[in-house]
ZATILUM-894070 format. One record per residue (C-alpha): x, z, y; residue in one letter. Coordinates in steps of 0.2 Angstrom, whole numbers, plus 5000, padded with zeros to 4 digits. Layout:
<selos>
<selo><u>X</u><w>Z</w><v>Y</v><r>A</r></selo>
...
</selos>
This chain:
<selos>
<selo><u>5417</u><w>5456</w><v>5532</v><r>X</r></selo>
<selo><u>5403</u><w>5445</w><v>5536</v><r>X</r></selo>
<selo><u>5389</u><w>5450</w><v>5548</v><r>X</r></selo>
<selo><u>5372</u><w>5442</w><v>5546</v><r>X</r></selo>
<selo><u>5362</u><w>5439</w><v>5562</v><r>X</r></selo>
<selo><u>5343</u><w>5440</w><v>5565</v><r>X</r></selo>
<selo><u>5343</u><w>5422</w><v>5564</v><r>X</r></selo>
<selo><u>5352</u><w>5422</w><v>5546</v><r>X</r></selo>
<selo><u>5370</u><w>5414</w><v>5552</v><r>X</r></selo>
<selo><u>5386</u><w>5425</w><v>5545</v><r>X</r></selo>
<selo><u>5401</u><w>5425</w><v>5554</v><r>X</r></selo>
<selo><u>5418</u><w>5433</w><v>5550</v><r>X</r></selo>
<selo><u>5418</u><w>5449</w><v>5559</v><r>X</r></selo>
<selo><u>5434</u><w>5455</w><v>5568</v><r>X</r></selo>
<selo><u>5429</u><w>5470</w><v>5575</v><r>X</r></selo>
<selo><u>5413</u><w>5484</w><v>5579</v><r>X</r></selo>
<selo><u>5409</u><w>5496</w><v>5591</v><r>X</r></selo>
<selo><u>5392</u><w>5507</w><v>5594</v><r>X</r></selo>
<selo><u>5387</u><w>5509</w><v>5613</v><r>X</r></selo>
<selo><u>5379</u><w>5525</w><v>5617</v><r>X</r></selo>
<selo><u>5361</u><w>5532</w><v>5615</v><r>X</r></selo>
<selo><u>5352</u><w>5514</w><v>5618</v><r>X</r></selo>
<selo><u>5355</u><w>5511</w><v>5599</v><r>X</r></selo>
<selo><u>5367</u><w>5493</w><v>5602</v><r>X</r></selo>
<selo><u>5382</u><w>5486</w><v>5592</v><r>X</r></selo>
<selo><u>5396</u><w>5478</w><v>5602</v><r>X</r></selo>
<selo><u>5403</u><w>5468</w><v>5588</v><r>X</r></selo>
<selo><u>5417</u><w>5452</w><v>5589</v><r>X</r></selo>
<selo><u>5422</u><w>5439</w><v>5576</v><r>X</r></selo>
<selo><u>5433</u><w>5423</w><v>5571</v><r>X</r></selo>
<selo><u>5422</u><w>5410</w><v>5581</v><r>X</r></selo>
<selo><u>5428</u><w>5418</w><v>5597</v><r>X</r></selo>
<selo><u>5410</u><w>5425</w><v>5603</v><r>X</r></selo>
<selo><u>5408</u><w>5446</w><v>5607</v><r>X</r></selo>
<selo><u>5387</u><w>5450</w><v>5605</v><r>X</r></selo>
<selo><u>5380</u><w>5466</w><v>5607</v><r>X</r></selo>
<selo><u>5367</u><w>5468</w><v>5596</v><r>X</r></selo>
<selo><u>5350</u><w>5482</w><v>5597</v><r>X</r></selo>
<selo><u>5351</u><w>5492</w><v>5580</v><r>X</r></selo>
<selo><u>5333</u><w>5495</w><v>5583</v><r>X</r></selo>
<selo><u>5325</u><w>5477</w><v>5584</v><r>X</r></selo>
<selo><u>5340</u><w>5471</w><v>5574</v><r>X</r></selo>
<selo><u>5341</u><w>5454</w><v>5588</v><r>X</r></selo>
<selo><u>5357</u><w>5450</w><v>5598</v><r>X</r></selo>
<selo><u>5353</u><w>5456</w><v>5616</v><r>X</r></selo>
<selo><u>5369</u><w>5444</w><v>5624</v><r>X</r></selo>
<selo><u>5381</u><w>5431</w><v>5618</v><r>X</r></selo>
<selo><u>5399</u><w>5433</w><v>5627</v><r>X</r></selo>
<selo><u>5410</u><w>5416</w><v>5625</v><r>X</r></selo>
<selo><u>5424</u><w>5417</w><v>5635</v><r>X</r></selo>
<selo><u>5439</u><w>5418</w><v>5625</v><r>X</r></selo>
<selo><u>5447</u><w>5405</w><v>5617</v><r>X</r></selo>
<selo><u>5455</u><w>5410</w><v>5601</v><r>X</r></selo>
<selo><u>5448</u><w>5422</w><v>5587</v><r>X</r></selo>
<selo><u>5442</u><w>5439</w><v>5594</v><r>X</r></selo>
<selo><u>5449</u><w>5452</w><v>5583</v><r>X</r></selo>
<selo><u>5451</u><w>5470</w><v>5593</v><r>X</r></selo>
<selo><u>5436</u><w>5477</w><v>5601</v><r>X</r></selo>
<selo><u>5438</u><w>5494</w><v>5614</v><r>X</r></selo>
<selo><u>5425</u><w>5505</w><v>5625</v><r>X</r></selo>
<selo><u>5430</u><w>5515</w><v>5634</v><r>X</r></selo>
<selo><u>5425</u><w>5537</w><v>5636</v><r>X</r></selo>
<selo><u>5411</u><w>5534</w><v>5646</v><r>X</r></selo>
<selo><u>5408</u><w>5520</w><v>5639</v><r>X</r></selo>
<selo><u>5407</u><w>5509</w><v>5656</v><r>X</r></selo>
<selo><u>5419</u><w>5495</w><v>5651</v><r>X</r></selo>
<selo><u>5423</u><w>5485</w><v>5637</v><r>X</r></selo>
<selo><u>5439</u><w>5478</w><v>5631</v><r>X</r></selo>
<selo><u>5441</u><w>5463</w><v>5619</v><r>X</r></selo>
<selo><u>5458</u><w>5455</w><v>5611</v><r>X</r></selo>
<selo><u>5461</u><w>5441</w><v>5604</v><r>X</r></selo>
<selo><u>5477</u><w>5431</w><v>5598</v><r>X</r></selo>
<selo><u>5479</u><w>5421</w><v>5616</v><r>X</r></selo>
<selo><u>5492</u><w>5432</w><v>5629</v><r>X</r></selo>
<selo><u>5477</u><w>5440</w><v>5638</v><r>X</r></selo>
<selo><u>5468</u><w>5455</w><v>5637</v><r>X</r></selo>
<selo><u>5446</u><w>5452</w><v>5644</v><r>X</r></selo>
<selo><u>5438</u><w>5467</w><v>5653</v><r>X</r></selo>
<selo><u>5418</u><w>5470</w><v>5654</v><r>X</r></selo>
<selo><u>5409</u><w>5483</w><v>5665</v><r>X</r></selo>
<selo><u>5394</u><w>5488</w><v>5655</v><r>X</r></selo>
<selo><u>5378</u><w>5492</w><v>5662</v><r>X</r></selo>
<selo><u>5368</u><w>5502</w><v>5646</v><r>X</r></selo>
<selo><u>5353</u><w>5501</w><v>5655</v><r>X</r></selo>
<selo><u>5351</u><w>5483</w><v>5658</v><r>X</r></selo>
<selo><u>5339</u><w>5471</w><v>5649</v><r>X</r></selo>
<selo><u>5351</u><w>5458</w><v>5642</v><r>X</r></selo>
<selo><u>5343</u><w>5442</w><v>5650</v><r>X</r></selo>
<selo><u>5354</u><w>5430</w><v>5660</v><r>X</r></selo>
<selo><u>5347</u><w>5439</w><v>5676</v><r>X</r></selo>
<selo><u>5351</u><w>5455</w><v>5672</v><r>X</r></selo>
<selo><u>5366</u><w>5457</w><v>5659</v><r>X</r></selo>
<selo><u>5371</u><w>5470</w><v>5649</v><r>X</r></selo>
<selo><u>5390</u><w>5465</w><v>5652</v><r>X</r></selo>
<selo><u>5397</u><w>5457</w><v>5665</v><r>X</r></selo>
<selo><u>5416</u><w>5450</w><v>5665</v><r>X</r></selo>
<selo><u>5428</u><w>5459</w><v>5678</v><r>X</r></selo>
<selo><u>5445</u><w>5447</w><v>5674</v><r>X</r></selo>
<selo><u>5457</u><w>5445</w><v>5661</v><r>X</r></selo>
<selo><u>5472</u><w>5454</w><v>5659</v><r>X</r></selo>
<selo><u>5491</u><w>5446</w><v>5655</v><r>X</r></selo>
<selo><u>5501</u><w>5455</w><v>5642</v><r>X</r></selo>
<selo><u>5518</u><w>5446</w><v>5647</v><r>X</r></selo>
<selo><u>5525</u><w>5458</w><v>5631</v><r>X</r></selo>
<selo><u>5511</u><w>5455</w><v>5620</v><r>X</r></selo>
<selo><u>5517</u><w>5447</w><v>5602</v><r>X</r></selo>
<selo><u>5505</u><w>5438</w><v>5593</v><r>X</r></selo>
<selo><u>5487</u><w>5443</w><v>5593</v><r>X</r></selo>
<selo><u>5479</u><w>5459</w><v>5598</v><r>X</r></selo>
<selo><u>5474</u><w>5468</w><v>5583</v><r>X</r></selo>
<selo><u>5470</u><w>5487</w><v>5589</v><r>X</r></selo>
<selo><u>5464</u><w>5493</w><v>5606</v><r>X</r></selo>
<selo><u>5458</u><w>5510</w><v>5612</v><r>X</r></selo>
<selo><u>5457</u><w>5520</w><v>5628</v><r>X</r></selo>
<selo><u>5464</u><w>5538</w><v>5626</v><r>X</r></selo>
<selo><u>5468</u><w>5549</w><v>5640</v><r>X</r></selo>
<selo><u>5485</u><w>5559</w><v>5635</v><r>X</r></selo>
<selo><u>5484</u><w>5579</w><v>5642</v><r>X</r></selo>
<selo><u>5489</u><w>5582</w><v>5658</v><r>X</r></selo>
<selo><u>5487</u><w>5566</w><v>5666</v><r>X</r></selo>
<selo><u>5470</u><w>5561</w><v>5677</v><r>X</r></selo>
<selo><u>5466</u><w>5544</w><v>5670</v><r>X</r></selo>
<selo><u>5464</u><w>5534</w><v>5655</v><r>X</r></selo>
<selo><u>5476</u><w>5521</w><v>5647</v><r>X</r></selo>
<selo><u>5471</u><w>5506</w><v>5636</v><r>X</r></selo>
<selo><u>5482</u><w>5506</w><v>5623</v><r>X</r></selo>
<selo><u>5486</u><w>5487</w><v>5614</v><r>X</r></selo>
<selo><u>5493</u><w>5484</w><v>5597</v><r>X</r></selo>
<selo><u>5499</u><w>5467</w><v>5594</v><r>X</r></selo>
<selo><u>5505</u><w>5457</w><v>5579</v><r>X</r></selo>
<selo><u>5523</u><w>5464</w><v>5582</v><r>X</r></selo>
<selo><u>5530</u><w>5481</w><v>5583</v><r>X</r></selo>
<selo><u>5525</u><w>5483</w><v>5602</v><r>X</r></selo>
<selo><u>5514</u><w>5498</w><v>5609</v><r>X</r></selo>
<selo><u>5509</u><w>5486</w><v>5627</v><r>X</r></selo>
<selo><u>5501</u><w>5503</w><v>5639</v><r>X</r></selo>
<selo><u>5489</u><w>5498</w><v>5653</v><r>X</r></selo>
<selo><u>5484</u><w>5510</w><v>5665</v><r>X</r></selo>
<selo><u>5465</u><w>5512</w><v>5670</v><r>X</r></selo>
<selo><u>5460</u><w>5512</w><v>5687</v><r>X</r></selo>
<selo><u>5441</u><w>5520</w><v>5691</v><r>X</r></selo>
<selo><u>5431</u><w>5512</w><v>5703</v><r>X</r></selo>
<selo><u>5437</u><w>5523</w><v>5719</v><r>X</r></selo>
<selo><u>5457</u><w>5521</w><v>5716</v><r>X</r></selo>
<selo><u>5450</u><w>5499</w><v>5716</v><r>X</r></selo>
<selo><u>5443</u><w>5501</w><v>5728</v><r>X</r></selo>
<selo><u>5454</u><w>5509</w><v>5741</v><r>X</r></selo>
<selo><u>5469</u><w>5499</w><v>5732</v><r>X</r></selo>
<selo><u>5461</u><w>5484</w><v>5739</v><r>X</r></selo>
<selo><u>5457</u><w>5490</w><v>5757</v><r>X</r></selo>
<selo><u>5476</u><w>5495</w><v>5759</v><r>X</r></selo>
<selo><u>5479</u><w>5475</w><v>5752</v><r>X</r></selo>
<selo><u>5469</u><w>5470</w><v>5767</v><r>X</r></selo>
<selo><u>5476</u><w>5481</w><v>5777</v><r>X</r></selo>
<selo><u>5494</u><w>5477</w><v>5773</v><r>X</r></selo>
<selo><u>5490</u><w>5459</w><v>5775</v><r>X</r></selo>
<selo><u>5484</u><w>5460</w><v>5791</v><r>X</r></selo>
<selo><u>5499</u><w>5469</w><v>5799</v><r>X</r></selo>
<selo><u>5510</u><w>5456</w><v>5789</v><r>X</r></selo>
<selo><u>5501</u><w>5441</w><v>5798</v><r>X</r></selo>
<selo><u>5500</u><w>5451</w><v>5816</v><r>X</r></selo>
<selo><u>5521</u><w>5455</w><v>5812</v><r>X</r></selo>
<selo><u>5523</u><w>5437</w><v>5810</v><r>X</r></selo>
<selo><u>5514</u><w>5430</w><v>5822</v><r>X</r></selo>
<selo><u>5525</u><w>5442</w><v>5835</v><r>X</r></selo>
<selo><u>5539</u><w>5440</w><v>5827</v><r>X</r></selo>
<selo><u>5548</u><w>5423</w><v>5821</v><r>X</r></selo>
<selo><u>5552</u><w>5434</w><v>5803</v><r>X</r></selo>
<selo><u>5565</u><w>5451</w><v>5801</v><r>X</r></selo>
<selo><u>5565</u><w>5466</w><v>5793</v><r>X</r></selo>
<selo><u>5547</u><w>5470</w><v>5795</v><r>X</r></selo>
<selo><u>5540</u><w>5456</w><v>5784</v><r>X</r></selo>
<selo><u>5553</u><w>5459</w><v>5770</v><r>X</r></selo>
<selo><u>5547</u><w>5478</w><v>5770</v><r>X</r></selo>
<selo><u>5527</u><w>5472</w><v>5771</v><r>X</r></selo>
<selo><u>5531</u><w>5461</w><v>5754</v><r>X</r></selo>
<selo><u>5539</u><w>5472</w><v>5747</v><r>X</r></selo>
<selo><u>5526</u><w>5487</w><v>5747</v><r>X</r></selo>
<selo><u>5514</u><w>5472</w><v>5742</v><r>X</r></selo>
<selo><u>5522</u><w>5467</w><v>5727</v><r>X</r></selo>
<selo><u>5526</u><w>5485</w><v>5723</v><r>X</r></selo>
<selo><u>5506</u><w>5490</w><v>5722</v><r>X</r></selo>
<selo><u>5504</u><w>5473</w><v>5713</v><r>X</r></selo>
<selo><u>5515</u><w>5479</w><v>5698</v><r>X</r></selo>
<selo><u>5506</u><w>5497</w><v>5700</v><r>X</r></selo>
<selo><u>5488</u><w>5489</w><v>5697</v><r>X</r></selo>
<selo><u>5493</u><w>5480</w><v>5684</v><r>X</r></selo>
<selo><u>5500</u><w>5493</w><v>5675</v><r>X</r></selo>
</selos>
């Protein structure tokens, strides 16, 4: 599939995706650049070049607030979205909030979708790679973050006043222990 730009330049497209009401294409191809495009003045709005290899799966999310993008490196790129927001430099339309490892993930990421499965209260990105694994990443909204991270602080805290009272024990062990434990939970 090749796309064709306002400026006339085609690129092999790996993936599409339309962002709600404003009219814009999120789209992602071989030369490892994500735009998002206005289907209305038919101009890209922003040029995204963080990944390194061919971007080839492309995911928004059900309020369409965050944007994942896959590509044939071991990590997964996330985006918060801002719909409203002009495009320029000053005022971006995405704005990157990390990368995510898949320490499972074989080969590149060729499908990605949010769903969220009945009965349960958040949403799940799920990753199809070159091989026959289903990689499953939970999604955190932006209250669970934030109170993740206070407890962090928290719990780092109390570790460094344990061992400054303390010349090691129990205590610390415990403290890593619950700290490596919500690790694991936010990355899932």
């Amino acid at each position: 599939v090749a796309a064709h730009g306002a400026a006339g330049a085609a690129a092999s497209a790996g993936a599409a995706s339309t962002l709600g009401p404003a009219g814009r294409l999120i789209s992602a191809s071989k030369d490892r650049v994500i735009r998002i495009w206005s289907i209305e003045l038919q101009i890209c709005l922003q040029t995204i070049a963080e990944h390194q290899t061919e971007v080839w799966a492309l995911a928004l999310n059900g309020a369409q607030t965050r944007l994942a993008a896959g590509s044939a490196d071991k990590f997964l790129r996330l985006w918060r979205l801002r719909p409203s927001a002009a495009g320029s430099d000053e005022d971006p339309l995405a704005e990157l909030m990390g990368e995510l490892p898949r320490p499972n993930g074989q080969g590149a990421a060729l499908g990605l979708r949010f769903v969220r499965p009945k009965n349960i209260d958040f949403e799940v990105l799920l990753c199809q790679g070159g091989g026959k694994t289903l990689e499953m990443f939970r999604c955190h909204d932006e209250s669970d973050i934030k109170r993740r991270q206070k407890r962090r602080k928290r719990r780092q805290q109390e570790k460094r006043k344990r061992k400054s009272g303390e010349a090691g024990g129990e205590a610390e062990d415990a403290a890593d222990a619950a700290d490596n434990a919500d690790a694991a939970d936010a990355a899932d």
